[in-house]
C-alpha positions as CSV (number, residue, x, y, z in Angstrom):
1,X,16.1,-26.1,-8.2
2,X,12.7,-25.4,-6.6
3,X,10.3,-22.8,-6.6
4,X,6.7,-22.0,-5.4
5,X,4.1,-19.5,-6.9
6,X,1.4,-18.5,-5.9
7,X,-1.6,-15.5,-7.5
8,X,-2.6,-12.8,-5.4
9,X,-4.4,-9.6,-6.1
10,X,-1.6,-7.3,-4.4
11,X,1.4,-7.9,-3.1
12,X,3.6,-5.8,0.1
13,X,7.3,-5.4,0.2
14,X,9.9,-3.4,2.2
15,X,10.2,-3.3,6.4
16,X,6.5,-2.7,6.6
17,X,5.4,-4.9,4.2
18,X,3.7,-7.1,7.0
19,X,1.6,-4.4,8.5
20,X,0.7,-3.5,5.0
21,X,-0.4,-6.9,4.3
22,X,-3.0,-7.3,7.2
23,X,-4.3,-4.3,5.8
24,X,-5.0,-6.0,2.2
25,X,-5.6,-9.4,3.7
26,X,-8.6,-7.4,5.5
27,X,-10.3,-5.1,3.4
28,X,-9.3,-5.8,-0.4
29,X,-12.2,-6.5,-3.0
30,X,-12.6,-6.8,-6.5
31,X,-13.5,-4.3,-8.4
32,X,-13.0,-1.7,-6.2
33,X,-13.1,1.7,-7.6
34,X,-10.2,3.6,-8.1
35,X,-11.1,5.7,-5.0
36,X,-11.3,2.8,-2.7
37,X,-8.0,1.3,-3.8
38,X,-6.4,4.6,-3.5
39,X,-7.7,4.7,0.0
40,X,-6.7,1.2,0.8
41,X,-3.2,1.6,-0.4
42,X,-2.9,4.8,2.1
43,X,-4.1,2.8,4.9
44,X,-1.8,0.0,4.1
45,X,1.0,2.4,3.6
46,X,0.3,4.2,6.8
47,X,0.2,0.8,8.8
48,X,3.5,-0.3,7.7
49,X,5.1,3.4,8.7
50,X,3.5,3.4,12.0
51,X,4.2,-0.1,13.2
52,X,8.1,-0.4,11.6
53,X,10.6,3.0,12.6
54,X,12.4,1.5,8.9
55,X,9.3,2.3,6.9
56,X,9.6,6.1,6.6
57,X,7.2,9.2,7.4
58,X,5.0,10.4,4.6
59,X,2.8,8.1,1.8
60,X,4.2,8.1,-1.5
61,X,1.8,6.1,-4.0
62,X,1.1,5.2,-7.8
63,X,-1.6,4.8,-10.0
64,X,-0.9,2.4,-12.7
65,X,-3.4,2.1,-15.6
66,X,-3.0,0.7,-19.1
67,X,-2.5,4.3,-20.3
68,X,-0.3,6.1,-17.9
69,X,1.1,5.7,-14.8
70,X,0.8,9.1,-12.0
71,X,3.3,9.4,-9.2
72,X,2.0,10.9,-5.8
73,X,4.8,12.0,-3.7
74,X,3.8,13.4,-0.1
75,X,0.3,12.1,-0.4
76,X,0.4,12.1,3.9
77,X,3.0,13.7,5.5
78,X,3.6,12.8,8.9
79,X,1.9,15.2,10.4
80,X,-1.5,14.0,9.2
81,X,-0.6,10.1,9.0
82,X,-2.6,9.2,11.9
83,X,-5.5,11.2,12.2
């Protein structure tokens, strides 16, 4: 049996998941403020709808901290995702 491993700060997966990476590879920084990651994650999001028909049409995101977790559901509809 073999395996690999490797650390990274985020991770992308689904049908877009490729598009969303560039995104990360590209603009991710430590200790960005919650703001900024929110933002990036909408961007990554967005990149992986427009570039795969698979990935959806609105931004659905969540914000995970060590004392509660917040669901955001229609974030960006379609209408607004590429403005």
């Amino acid at each position: 049996m073999s395996f690999s491993y490797s650390y990274l700060p985020f991770a992308t997966m689904g049908s877009g998941s490729l598009h969303a990476m560039t995104i990360f590879e590209a603009k991710y920084k430590d200790n960005m403020t919650r703001e900024e990651a929110v933002n990036l994650c909408i961007e990554a999001i967005s990149a992986g709808i427009y570039h795969d028909l698979g990935s959806g049409s609105h931004v659905d995101y969540c914000v995970i901290t060590k004392d509660k977790s917040e669901m955001f559901r229609n974030a960006v509809t379609n209408d607004k995702l590429h403005d």
